[in-house]
C-alpha positions as a Markdown table, in Angstrom:
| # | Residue | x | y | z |
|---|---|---|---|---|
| 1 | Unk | 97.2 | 75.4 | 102.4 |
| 2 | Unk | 94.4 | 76.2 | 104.9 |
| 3 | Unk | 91.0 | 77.5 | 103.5 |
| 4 | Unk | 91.0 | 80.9 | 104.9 |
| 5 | Unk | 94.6 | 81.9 | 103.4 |
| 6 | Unk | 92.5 | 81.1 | 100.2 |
| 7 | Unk | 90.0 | 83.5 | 101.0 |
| 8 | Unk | 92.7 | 86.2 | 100.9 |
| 9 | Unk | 94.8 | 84.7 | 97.8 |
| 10 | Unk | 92.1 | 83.6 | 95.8 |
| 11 | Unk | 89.8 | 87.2 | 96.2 |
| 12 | Unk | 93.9 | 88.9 | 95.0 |
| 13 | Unk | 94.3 | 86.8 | 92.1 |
| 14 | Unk | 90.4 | 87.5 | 90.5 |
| 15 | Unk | 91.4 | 91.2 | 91.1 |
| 16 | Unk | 94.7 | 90.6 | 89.0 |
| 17 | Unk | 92.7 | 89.2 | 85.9 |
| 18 | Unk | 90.0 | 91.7 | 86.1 |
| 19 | Unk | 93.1 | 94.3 | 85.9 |
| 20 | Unk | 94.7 | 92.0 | 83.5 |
| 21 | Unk | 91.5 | 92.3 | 81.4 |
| 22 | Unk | 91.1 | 96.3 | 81.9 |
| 23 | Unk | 94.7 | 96.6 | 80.5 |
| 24 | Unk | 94.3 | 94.5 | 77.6 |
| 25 | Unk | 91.2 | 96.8 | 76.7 |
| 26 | Unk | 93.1 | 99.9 | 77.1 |
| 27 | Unk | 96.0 | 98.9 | 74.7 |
| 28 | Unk | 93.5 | 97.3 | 72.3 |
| 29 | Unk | 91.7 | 101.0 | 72.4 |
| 30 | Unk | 95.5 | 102.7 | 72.1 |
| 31 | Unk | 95.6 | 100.9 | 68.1 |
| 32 | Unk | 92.4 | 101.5 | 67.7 |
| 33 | Unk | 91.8 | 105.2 | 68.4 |
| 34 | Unk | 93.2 | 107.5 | 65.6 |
| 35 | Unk | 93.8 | 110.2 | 68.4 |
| 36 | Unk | 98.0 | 110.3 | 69.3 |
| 37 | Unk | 97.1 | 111.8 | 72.4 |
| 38 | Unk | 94.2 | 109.5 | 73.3 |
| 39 | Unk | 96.6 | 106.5 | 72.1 |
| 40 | Unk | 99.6 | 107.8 | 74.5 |
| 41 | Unk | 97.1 | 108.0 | 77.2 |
| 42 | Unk | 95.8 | 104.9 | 77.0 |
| 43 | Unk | 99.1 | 103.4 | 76.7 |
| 44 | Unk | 100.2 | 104.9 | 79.8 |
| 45 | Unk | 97.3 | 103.7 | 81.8 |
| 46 | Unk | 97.9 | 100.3 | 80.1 |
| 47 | Unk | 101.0 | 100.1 | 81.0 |
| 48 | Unk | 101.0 | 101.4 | 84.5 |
| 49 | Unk | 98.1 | 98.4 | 85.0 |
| 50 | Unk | 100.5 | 95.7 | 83.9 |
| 51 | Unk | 103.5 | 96.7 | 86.0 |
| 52 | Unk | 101.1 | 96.7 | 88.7 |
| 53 | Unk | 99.8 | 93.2 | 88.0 |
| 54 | Unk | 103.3 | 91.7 | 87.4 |
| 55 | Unk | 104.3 | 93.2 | 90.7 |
| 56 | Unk | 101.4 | 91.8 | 92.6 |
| 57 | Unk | 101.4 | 88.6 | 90.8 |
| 58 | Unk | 105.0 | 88.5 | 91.8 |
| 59 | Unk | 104.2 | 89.3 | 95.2 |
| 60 | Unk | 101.5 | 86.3 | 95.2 |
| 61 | Unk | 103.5 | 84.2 | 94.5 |
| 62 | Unk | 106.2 | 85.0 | 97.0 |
| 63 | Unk | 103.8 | 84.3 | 99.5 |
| 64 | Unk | 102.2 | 80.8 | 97.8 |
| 65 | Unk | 106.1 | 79.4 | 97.9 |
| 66 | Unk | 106.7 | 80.6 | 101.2 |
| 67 | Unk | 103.4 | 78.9 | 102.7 |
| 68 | Unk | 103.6 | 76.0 | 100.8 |
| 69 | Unk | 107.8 | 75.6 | 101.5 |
| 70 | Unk | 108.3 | 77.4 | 104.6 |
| 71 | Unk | 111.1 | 79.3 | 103.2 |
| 72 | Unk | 111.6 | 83.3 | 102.0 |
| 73 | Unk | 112.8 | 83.8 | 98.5 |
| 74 | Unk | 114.7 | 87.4 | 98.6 |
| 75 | Unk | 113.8 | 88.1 | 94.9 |
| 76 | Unk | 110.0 | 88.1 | 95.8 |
| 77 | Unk | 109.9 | 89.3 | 99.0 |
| 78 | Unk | 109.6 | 92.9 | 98.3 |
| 79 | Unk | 106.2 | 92.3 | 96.1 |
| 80 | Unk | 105.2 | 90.3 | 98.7 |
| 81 | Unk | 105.6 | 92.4 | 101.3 |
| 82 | Unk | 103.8 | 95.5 | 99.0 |
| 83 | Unk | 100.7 | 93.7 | 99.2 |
| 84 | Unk | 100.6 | 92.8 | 102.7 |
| 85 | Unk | 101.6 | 96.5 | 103.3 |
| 86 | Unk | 99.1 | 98.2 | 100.3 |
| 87 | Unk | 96.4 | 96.0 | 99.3 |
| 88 | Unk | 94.0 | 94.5 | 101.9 |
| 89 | Unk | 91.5 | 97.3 | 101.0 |
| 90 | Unk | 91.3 | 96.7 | 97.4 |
| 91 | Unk | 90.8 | 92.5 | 98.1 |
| 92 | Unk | 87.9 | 93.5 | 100.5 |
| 93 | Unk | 86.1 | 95.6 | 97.9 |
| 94 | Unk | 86.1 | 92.7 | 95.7 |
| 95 | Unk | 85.2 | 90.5 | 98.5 |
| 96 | Unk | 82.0 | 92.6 | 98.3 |
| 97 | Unk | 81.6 | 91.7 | 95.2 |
| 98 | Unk | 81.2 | 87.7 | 95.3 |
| 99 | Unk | 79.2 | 88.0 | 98.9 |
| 100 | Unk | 82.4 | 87.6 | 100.7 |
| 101 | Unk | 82.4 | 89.3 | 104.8 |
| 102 | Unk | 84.8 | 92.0 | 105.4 |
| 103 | Unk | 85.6 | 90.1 | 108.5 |
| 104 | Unk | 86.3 | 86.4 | 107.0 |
| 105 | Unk | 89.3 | 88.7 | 104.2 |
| 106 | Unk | 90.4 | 90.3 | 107.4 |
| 107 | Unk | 90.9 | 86.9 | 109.2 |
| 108 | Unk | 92.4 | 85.2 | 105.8 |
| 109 | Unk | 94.9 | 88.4 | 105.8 |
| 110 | Unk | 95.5 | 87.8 | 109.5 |
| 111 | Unk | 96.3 | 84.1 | 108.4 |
| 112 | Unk | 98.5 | 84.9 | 105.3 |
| 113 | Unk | 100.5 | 87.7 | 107.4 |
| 114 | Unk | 101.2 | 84.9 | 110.1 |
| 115 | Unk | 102.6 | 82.5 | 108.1 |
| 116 | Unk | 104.5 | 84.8 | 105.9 |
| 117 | Unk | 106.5 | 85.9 | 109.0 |
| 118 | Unk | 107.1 | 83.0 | 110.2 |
| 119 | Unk | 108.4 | 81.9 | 106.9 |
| 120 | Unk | 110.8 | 85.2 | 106.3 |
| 121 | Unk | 112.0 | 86.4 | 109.7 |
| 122 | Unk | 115.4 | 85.0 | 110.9 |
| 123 | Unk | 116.9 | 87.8 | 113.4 |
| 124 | Unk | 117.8 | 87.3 | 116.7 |
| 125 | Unk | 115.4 | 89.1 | 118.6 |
| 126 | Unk | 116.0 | 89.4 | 122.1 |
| 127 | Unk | 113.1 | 88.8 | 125.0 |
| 128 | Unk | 113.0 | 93.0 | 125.7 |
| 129 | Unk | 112.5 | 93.6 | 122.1 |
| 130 | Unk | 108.9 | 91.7 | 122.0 |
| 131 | Unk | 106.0 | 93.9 | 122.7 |
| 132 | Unk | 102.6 | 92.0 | 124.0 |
| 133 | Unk | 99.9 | 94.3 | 122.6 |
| 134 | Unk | 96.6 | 94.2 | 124.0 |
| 135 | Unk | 93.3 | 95.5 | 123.6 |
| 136 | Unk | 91.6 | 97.2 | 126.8 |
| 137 | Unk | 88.5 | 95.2 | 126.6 |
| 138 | Unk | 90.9 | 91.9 | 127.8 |
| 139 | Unk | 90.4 | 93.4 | 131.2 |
| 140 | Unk | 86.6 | 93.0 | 132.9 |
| 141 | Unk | 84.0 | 95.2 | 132.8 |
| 142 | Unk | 84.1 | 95.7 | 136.3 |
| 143 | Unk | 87.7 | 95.9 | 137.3 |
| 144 | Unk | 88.2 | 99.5 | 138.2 |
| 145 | Unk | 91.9 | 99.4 | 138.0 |
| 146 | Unk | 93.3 | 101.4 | 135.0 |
| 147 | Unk | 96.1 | 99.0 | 133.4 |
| 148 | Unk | 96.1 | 101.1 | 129.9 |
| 149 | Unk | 98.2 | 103.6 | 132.0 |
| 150 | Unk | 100.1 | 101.2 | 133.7 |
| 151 | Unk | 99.6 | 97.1 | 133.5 |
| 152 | Unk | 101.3 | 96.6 | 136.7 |
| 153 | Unk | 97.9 | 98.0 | 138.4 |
| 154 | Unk | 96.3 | 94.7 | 137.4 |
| 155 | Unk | 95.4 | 93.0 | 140.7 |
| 156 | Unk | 95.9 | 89.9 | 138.9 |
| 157 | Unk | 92.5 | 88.3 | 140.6 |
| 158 | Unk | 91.7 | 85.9 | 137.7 |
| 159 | Unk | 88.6 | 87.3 | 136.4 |
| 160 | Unk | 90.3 | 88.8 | 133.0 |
| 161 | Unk | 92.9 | 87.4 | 130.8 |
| 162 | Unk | 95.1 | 90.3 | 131.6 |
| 163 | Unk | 96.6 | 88.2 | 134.4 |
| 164 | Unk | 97.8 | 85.0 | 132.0 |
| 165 | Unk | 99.5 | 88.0 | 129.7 |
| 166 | Unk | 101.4 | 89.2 | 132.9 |
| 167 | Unk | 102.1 | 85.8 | 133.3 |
| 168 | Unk | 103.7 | 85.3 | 130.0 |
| 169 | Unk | 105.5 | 88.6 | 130.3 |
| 170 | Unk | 107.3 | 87.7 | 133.7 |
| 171 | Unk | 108.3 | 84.2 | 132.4 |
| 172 | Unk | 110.0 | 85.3 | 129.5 |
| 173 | Unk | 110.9 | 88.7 | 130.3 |
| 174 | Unk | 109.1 | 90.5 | 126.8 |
| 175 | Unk | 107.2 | 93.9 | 127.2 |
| 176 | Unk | 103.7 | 94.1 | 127.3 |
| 177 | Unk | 101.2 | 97.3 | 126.7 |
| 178 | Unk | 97.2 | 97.3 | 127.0 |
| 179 | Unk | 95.5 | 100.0 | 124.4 |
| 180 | Unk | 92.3 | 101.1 | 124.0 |
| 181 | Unk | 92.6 | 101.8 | 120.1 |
| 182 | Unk | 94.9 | 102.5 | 117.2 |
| 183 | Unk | 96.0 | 105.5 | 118.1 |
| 184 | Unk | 97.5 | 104.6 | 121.6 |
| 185 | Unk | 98.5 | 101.2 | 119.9 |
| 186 | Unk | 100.7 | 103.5 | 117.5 |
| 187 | Unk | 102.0 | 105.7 | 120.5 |
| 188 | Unk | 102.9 | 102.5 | 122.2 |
| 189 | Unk | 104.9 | 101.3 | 119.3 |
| 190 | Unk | 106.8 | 104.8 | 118.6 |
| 191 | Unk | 107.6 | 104.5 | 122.6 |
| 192 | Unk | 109.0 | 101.2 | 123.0 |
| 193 | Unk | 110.4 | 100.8 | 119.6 |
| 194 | Unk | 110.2 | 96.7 | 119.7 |
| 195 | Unk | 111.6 | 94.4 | 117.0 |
| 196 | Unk | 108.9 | 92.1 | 117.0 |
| 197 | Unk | 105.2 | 92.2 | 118.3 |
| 198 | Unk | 102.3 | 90.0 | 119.5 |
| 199 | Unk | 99.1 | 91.7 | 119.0 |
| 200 | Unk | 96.0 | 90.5 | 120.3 |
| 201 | Unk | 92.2 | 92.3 | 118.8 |
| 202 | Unk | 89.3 | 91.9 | 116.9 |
| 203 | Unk | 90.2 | 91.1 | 112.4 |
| 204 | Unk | 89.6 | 94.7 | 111.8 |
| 205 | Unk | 92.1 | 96.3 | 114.3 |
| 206 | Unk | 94.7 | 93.7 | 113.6 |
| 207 | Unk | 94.2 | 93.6 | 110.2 |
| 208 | Unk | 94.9 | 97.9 | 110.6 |
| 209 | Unk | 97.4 | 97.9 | 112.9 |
| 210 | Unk | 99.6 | 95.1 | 111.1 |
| 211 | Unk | 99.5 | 97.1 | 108.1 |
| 212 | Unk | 100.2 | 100.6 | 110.5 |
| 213 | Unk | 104.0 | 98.6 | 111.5 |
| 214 | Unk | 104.9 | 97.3 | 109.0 |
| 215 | Unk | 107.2 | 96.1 | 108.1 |
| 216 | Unk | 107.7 | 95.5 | 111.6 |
| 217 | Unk | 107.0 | 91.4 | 111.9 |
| 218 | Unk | 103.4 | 91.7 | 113.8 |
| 219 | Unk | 101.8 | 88.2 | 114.6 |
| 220 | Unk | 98.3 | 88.7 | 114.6 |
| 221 | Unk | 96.2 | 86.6 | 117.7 |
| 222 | Unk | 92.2 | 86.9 | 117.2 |
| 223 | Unk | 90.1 | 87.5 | 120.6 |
| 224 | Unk | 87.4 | 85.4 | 121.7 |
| 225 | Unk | 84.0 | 87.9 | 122.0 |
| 226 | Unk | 81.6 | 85.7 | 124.2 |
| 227 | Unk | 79.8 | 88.3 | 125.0 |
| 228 | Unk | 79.8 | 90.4 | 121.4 |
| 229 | Unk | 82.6 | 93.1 | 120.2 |
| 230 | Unk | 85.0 | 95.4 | 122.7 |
| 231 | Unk | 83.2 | 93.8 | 126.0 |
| 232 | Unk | 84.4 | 91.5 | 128.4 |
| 233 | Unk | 86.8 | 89.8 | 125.3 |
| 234 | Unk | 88.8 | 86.9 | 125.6 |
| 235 | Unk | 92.3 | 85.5 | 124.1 |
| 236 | Unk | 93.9 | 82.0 | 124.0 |
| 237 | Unk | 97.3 | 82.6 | 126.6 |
| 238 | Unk | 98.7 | 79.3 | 124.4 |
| 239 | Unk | 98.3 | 81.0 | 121.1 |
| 240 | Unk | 100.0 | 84.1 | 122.5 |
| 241 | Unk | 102.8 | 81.9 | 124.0 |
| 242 | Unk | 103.1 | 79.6 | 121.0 |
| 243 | Unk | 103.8 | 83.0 | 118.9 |
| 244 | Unk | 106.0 | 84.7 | 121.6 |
| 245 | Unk | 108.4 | 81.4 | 121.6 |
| 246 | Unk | 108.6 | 81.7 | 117.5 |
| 247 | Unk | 110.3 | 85.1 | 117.7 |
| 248 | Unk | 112.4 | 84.2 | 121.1 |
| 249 | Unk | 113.4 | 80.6 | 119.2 |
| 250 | Unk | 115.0 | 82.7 | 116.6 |
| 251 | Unk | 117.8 | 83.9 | 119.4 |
| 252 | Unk | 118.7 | 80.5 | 119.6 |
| 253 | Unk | 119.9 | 80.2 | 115.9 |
């Protein structure tokens, strides 16, 4: 298994012990406490921190087979697919806590949420039900052509990536939509109603925005920021290919 699923895994599992630990306290305090009320109390919380461990244990280790096997396993998928849906935010607090970035979880999430996909979806998804999301800052600085209304006002000169995604989007016939945040990305979605979608942004919106549709399958691509954050980004057309032929290869089964 690649390092930087680890990140993600690894950070989820210390947060299941120190919950393990927290319950264990609370039901060792629910024999000792004379109180009936104080005992019911902390055998509800107790509780109510196991059943949340064994689901996200079970949901852990939904996603460990399915990375290490390729395959989806029905009877785990639905904890696995609470914490891709629920608990990013919790794994980056703790990622605070052992000097790990918020951006380096994001990516590992990113990672995890590819390969999970690509493990569990077998539909036939149809070329017109693929959405190509992309972030505004694809296009250059200094185009003045406004594509978030409209992509087919790119000029298609060569300067911007936004060309090779048009590219991609006329060869195999998929839809594609340039936002300039969350919000419009969401709006997008609602509009074009897609089965399956290739987003392209920065770890933090991706990490957002595949959260925001799911469980719509999302396959997360990472920009290239030459030239720092939101300005004058980049993407790799082959990754967003190589993504785009995984959900149109599942019309062929």
């Amino acid at each position: 298994m690649p390092v930087k699923k680890r990140v993600f895994l690894g950070a989820l599992l210390t947060g299941i012990f120190i919950i393990s630990g927290l319950g264990i306290l609370l039901w060792y305090f629910t024999f000792k406490e004379p109180g009936k009320f104080t005992q019911s109390l902390f055998f509800i919380i107790g509780l109510l921190l196991f059943l949340g461990v064994a689901l996200t244990l079970g949901g852990v280790m939904g996603i460990v087979f399915s990375l290490l096997t390729g395959k989806s396993y029905s009877f785990l998928r639905l904890p696995s697919q609470f914490i891709i849906a629920h608990l990013l935010p919790l794994v980056i607090r703790l990622g605070k806590i052992f000097r790990i970035t918020k951006e380096r979880v994001e990516l590992s999430f990113i990672e995890v949420n590819n390969a999970l996909i690509k493990s569990q979806v077998r539909k036939n998804i149809k070329p017109e039900e693929i959405l190509i999301l992309a972030p505004h800052c694809l296009q250059n600085s200094e185009c003045t052509h406004r594509i978030t209304t409209d992509v087919n006002n790119c000029r298609r000169c060569g300067r911007c990536r936004i060309a090779d995604l048009l590219e991609l989007r006329d060869e195999y016939g998929v839809k594609i939509a340039v936002v300039t945040g969350g919000t419009l990305a969401r709006r997008v979605v609602s509009k074009y109603r897609p089965r399956a979608i290739v987003a392209i942004a920065c770890e933090r919106d991706l990490s957002s925005g595949i959260q925001d549709v799911h469980p719509l399958p999302a396959l997360g691509v990472v920009n290239i920021r030459p030239e720092g954050p939101c300005f004058n980004t980049q993407v790799n057309p082959a990754l967003v290919r190589e993504n785009l032929e995984f959900f149109l290869a599942m019309d062929k089964t």
